[in-house]
N, C-alpha and C positions, 0 to 999 in steps of 0.2 A: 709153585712156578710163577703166577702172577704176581707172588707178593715179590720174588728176585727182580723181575722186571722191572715193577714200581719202585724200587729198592735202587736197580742200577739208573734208573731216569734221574732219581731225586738227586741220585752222588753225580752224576753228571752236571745237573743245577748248579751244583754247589761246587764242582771245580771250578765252573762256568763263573761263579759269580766269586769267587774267591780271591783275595787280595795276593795271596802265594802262587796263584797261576801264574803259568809263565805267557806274555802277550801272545806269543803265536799259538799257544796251545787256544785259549778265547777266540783266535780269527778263524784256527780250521773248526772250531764249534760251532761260530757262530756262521759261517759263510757254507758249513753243511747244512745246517738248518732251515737256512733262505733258499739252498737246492732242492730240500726236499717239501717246504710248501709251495715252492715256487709253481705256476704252471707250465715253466720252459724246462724241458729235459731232454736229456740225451734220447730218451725213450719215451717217445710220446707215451700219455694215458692212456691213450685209446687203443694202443695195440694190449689186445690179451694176456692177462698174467704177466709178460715180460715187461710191460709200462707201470705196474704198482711194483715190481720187483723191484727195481733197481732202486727207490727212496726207500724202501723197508731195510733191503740190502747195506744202503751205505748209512742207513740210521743205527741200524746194529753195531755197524763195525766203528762209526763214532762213539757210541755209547762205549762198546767194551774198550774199545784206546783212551775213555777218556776214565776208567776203570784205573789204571793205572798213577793218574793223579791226583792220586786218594787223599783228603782234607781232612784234617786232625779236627776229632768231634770237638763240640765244645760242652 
C-alpha cells in the first residue's frame, strides 16, 4: 500500500516536470500544492479533523487526476 503511494507521488513528479504535459495540467498541480502548504485555507487548521481533511482530500484527488497523464518511462 505504501509502496502504491510513493509510486503514485513520484508519477505525479514526473508528469509535473515533464516536457509533454500540457501547461494547464502544471498550473492546477502546481497551484494545488501551494493550497495545500499554504497556511490560508478554506478550513482553517485548527478546527478538528475537518482542517487537515480538506489538503489530504484534494492532495489525493490531484495525485490520482494527475494518474491519468502517465509519462512514457525512459
Amino acid at each position: 500500500m505504501i509502496n502504491r503511494v510513493v509510486e503514485m507521488i513520484r508519477n505525479t513528479g514526473a508528469v509535473f516536470f515533464s516536457k509533454e504535459t500540457p501547461l494547464y495540467v502544471k498550473i492546477i498541480l502546481g497551484s494545488g500544492l501551494l493550497y495545500v502548504i499554504s497556511p490560508y485555507d478554506l478550513i482553517p487548521e485548527w478546527v478538528p479533523v475537518v482542517g487537515i481533511l480538506d489538503d489530504v482530500a484534494l492532495a489525493a484527488l490531484l495525485i490520482t487526476w494527475a494518474q491519468r497523464f502517465n509519462t512514457p518511462e525512459d
